[in-house]
C-alpha positions in Angstrom: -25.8 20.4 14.1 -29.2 21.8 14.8 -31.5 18.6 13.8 -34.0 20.6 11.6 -31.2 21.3 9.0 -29.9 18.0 9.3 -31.6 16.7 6.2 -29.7 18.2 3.2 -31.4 15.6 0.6 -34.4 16.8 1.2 -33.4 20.1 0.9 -32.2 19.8 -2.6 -35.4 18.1 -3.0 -36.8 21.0 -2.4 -34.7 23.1 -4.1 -35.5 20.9 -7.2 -39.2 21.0 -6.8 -38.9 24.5 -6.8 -36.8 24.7 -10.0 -38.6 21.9 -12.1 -42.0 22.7 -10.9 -43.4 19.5 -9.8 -42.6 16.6 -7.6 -42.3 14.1 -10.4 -40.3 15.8 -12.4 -37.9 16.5 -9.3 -38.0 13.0 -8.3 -36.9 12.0 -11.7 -34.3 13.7 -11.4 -32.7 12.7 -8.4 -33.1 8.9 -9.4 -36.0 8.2 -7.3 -39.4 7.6 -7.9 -42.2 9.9 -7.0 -43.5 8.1 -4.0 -40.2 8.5 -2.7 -39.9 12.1 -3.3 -43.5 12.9 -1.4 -42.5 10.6 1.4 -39.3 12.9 1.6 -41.1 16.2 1.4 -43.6 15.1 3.7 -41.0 14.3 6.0 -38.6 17.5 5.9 -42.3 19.5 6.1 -42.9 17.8 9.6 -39.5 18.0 11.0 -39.4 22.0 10.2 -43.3 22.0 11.0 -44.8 24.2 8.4 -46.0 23.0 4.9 -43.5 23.9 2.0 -45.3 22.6 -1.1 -48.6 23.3 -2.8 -50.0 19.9 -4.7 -52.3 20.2 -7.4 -53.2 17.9 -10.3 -51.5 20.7 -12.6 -48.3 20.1 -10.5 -46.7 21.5 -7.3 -45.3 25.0 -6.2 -43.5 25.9 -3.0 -45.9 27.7 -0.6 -44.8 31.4 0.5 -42.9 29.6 4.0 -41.5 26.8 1.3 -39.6 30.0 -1.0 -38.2 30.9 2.4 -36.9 28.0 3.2 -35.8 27.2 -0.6 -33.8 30.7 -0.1 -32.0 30.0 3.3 -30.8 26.5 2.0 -29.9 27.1 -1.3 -26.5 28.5 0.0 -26.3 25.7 2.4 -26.8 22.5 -0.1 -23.9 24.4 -2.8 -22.4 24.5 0.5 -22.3 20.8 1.2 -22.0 20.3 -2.6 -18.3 22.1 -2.6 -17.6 20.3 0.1 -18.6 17.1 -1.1 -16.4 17.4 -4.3 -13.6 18.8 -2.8 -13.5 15.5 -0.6 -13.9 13.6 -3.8 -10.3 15.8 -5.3 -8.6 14.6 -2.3 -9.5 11.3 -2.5 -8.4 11.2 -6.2 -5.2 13.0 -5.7 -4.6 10.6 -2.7 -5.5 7.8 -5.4 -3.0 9.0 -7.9 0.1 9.3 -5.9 1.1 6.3 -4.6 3.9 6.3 -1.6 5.4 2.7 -1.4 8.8 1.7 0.4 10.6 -1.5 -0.2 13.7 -3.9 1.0 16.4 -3.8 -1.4 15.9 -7.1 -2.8 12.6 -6.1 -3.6 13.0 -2.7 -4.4 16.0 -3.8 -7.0 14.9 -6.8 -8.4 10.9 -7.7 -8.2 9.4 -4.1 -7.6 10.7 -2.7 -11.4 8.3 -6.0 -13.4 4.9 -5.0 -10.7 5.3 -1.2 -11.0 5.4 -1.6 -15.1 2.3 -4.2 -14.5 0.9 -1.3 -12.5 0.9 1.3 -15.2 -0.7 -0.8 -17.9 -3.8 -1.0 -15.0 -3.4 2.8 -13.6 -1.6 4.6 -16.3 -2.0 8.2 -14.5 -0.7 7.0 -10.9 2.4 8.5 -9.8 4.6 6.4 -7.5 7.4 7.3 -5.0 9.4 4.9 -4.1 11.8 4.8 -1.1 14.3 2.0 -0.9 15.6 0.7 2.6 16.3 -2.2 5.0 13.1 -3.8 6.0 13.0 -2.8 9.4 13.0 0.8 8.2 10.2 0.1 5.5 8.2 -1.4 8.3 8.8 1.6 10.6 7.4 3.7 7.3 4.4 1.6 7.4 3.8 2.3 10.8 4.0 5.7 10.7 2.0 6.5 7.4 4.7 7.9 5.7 4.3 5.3 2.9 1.2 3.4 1.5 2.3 -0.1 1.7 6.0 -1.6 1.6 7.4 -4.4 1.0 10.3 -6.5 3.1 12.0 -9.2 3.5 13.2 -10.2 7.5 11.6 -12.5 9.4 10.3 -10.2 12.1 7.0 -8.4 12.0 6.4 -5.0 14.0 2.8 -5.3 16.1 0.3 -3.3 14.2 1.0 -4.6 10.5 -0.7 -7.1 8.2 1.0 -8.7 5.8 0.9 -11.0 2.9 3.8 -13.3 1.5 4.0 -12.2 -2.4 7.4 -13.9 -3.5 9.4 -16.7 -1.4 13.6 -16.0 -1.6 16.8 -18.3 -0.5 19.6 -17.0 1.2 23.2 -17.9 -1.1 26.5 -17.8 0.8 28.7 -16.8 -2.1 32.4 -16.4 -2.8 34.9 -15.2 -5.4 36.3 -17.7 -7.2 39.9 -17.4 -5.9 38.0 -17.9 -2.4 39.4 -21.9 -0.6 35.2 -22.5 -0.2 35.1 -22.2 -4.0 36.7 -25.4 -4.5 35.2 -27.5 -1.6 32.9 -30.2 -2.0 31.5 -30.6 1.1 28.7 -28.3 2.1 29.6 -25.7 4.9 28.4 -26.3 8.5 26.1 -24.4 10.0 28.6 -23.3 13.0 31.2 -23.1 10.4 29.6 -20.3 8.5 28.3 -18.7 12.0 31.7 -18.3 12.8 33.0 -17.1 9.9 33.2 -12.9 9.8 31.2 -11.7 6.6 30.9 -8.8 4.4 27.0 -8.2 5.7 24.4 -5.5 5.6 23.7 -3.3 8.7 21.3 -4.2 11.3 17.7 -3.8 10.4 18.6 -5.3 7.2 15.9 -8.6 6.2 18.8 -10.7 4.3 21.1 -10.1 7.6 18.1 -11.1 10.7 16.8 -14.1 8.3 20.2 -15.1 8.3 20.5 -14.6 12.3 17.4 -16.7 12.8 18.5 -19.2 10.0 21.7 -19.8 12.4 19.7 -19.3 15.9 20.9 -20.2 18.7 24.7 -19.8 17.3 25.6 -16.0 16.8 26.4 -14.6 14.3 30.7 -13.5 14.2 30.9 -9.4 14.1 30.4 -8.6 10.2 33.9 -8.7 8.2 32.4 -5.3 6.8 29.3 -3.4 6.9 28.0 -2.3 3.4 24.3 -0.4 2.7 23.9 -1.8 -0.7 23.8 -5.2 -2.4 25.6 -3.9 -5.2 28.3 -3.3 -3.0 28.4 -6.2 -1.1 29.0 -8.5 -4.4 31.8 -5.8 -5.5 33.5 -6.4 -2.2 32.9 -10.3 -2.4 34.5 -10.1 -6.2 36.8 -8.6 -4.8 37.9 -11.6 -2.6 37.6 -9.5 0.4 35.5 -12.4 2.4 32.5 -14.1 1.3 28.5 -13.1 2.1 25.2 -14.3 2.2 22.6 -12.9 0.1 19.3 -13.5 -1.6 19.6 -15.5 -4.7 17.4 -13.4 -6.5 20.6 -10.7 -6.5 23.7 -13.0 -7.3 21.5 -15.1 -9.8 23.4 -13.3 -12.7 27.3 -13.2 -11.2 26.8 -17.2 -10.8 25.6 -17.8 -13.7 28.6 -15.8 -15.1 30.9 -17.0 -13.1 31.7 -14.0 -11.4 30.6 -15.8 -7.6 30.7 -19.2 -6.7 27.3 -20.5 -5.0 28.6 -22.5 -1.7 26.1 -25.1 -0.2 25.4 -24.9 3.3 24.4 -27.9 4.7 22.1 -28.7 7.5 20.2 -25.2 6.8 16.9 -24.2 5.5 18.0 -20.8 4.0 14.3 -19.9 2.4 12.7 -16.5 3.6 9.5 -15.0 2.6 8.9 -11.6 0.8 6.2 -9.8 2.0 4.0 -7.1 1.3 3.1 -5.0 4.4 0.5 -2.5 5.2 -1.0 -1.0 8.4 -3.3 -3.3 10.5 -7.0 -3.2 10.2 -6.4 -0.6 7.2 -8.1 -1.7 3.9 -5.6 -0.7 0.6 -7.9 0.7 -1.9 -7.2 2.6 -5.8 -3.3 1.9 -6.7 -2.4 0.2 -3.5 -4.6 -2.5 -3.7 -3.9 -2.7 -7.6 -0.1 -2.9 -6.9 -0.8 -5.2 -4.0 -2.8 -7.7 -6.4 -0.3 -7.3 -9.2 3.0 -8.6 -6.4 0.7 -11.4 -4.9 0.2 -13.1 -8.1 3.6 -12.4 -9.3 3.1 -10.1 -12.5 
C-alpha cells in the first residue's frame, strides 16, 4: 500500500475535524486528548506534505487541499470500517459455533455434564459434536476440522498440545455365567493377553492403552470387533467372551450386577483423558470456556 494512505486513523481524524469543527472536539471523540489529536494531524499533514487544517482560537477548519483530501478518504475509512466489522461478524460467528470431537468414553459419559456447564457460561453457542476413536479425533484436530477434541489412548500425534482433564481405569469384565466370575485370584497379565476379547477397532484409546498396559506381550486377535461401547457390554452380557473397558462405562452394569468386575493383577490399568487442541494454537471464546469447564471437572 502506497505509504501516504497508510495512516487511516488519522484520516478519520480528519474526517472528524472536519465534521465537528475543531480539533478538541474531534479528539474527544475518538478517546484521545487534544495534544494527541494535533500531534496526529501534524503528522498525516507532513507525510502527505501540504497543510490540511486551519487553527484559530475560534476553532479549526480544513484548508481548501484538506476538503480534498477529506473527500478522497472518506470512501476509503467507511471502506476499512466495513471491513473492519465484517472481520468482527466472522470472528463472532466463529465464536458461536463450536466444532468439538471426542472418544466415546468421553463423548458418552463426561462430555454431556461440561457441555450443560457450557451453556450456563455461553448460552447462545452452538456445538457439533462428532463422536469417534481417539486416533480419529486426533487426526480431526490436526486437520482443523474440529475446535478441540478430547481422547483417551496413550499416544499423541506430533503437532498437538494437550491437557489431562479426567484420569480413567481400564475393567476387564464378564457376564456372570462367565468361569472368571467366580475366581478369586486376580488374572495374570499374560493370562488376559492371551485371552481373545470382544474389543474395539484399532485406533480405538480403551484398545492401545490396553496394548501398552500389556507391552511387550501381544495382544490375542480380538474375539470380536464392535464400534460402540454399548455394544461391546451387550455382547459381554451376552456371555459371548469378556472385555476390557473404561470403568467410567460399566460403572452402572456392576453395580447392577449385570457384569462382574475381574481383578487383574500385576497391572496398572489407569489412563488419562485428555483434552487436545492444535500446537502453538491459543483456544479462545467457547473453546477455552469448554476447555476450563473439563479441566476442573464441572
Amino acid at each position: 500500500m502506497p505509504l501516504r494512505v497508510t495512516d487511516l486513523a488519522g484520516f478519520e481524524l480528519l474526517l472528524s475535524v472536519a465534521q465537528l469543527g475543531s480539533i478538541g472536539a474531534a479528539a474527544r471523540a475518538h478517546g484521545i486528548s487534544q495534544p494527541a489529536a494535533s500531534a496526529r494531524i501534524r503528522q498525516l499533514e507532513a507525510q502527505i506534505g501540504v497543510a490540511l487544517v486551519d487553527r484559530s482560537p475560534r476553532g479549526s477548519r480544513l484548508t481548501d487541499s484538506g476538503a480534498l483530501v477529506a473527500d478522497w478518504a472518506r470512501p476509503v475509512v467507511e471502506a476499512a470500517t466495513d471491513l473492519e466489522a465484517g472481520i468482527a461478524a466472522l470472528r463472532a460467528r466463529r465464536d458461536e459455533h463450536l466444532r468439538v470431537a471426542a472418544s466415546l468414553t468421553v463423548a458418552e459419559y463426561l462430555l454431556p455434564r461440561w457441555l450443560a456447564a457450557l451453556r450456563r457460561v455461553d448460552p447462545g453457542t452452538a456445538v457439533a459434536l462428532t463422536s469417534d476413536n481417539s486416533g480419529e479425533v486426533a487426526a480431526q484436530v490436526l486437520a482443523r476440522e474440529v475446535d478441540l477434541g478430547f481422547v483417551e489412548g496413550p499416544d499423541l500425534p506430533a503437532g498437538l498440545d494437550a491437557e489431562t482433564v479426567a484420569v480413567d481405569e481400564l475393567r476387564l469384565v464378564v457376564a456372570p455365567s462367565h468361569p472368571w466370575a467366580r475366581r478369586r485370584r486376580p488374572t495374570r497379565p499374560d493370562e488376559l493377553a492371551a485371552t481373545p476379547l470382544i474389543s474395539r477397532e484399532r485406533g480405538s484409546g480403551t484398545r492401545r492403552a490396553l496394548e501398552v498396559a500389556l507391552a511387550p506381550a501381544e495382544l490375542a486377535e480380538p474375539l470380536l470387533e464392535l464400534s460402540s461401547t454399548t455394544a461391546i457390554k451387550s455382547a459381554v452380557m451376552e456371555g459371548i467372551g469378556p472385555a476390557v473397558l473404561g470403568a467410567h462405562t460399566v460403572a452402572a452394569e456392576v453395580t447392577a450386577g449385570t457384569l462382574v468386575a475381574v481383578d487383574v493383577g500385576g497391572l496398572d490399568l489407569h489412563r488419562e483423558l485428555r483434552l487436545v487442541w492444535r500446537a502453538g494454537s491459543r483456544l479462545r471464546g467457547p473453546a477455552a470456556d469448554l476447555a476450563a469447564i473439563a479441566v476442573r471437572g464441572a
